[in-house]
N, C-alpha and C positions, 0 to 999 in steps of 0.2 A: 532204245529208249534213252531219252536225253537226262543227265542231271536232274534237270529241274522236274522234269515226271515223273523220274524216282523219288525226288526231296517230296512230291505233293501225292505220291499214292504211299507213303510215308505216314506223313503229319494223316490223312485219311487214317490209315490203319492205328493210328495213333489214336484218334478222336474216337473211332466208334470203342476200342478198347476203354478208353476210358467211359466212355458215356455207358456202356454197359456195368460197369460197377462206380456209377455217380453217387451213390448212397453211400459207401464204405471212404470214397476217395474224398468225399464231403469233410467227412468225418476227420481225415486226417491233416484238413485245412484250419478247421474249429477249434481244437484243443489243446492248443498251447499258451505256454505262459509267457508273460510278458517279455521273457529273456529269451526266452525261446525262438518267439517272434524276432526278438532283436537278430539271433542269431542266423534264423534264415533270411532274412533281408539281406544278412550281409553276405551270402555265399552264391555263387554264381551254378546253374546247373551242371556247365560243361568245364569251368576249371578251376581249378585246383586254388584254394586260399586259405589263412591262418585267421585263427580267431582270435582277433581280442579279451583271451579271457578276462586281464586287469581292466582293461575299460569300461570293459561291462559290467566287471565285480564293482568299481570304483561307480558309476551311474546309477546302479539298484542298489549300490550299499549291503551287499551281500558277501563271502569269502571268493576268493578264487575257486575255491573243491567246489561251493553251489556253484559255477556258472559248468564245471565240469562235471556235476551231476548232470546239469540240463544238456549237455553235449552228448553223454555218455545213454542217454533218456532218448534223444532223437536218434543216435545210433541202432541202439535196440529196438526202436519201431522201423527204423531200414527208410528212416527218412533224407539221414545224409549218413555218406561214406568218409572215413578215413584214409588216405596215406602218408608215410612217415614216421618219424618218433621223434620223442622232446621238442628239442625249440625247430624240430625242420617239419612238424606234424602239419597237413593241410587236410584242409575240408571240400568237399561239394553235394550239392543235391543231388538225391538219385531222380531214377524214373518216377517213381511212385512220388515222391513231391511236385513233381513238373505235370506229371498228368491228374493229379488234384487239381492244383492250379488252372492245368485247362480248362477243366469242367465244370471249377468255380468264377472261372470269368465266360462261359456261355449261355 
């Protein structure tokens, strides 16, 4: 089997998983807040990036700790991962955001 058969009986296995819990993965497309949103727009699924906490605190007018509540909010629903600490800390999307996303744009 070639690459490209594996990559597509893959993304397959990927789709029907998600399509089978469309209601639940819905759900975790819908309810975030506005920084929140900010926050996953900015993170890539597959690598690794730092968040702007001051940019974002300085655009919503909020402290640095709210934009690390909402960080720390999206963690604990296992919507993005962390690795690192202090200023070398990065982010990305898990599975569970990326297969939301699928099944919200079909």
């Amino acid at each position: 089997m070639s690459d490209e058969e594996i990559l597509a009986e893959l993304r397959t296995i990927r789709t029907l998983l998600a399509l089978d819990k469309e209601e639940q993965l819905n759900g975790f497309v819908d309810n975030h807040s506005e920084i929140q949103n900010q926050i996953l727009d900015g993170l890539s699924g597959d690598e690794w990036s730092s968040i702007p906490t001051s940019e974002i605190a300085d655009e919503h007018d909020v402290s640095n700790e709210a934009v690390r509540r909402r960080i720390r909010d999206l963690m604990d629903d296992r919507l993005i991962e962390r690795q690192g600490k202090g200023a070398a800390t990065e982010y990305r999307k898990t599975g569970i955001l990326r297969a939301a996303e699928l099944v919200s744009t079909e």
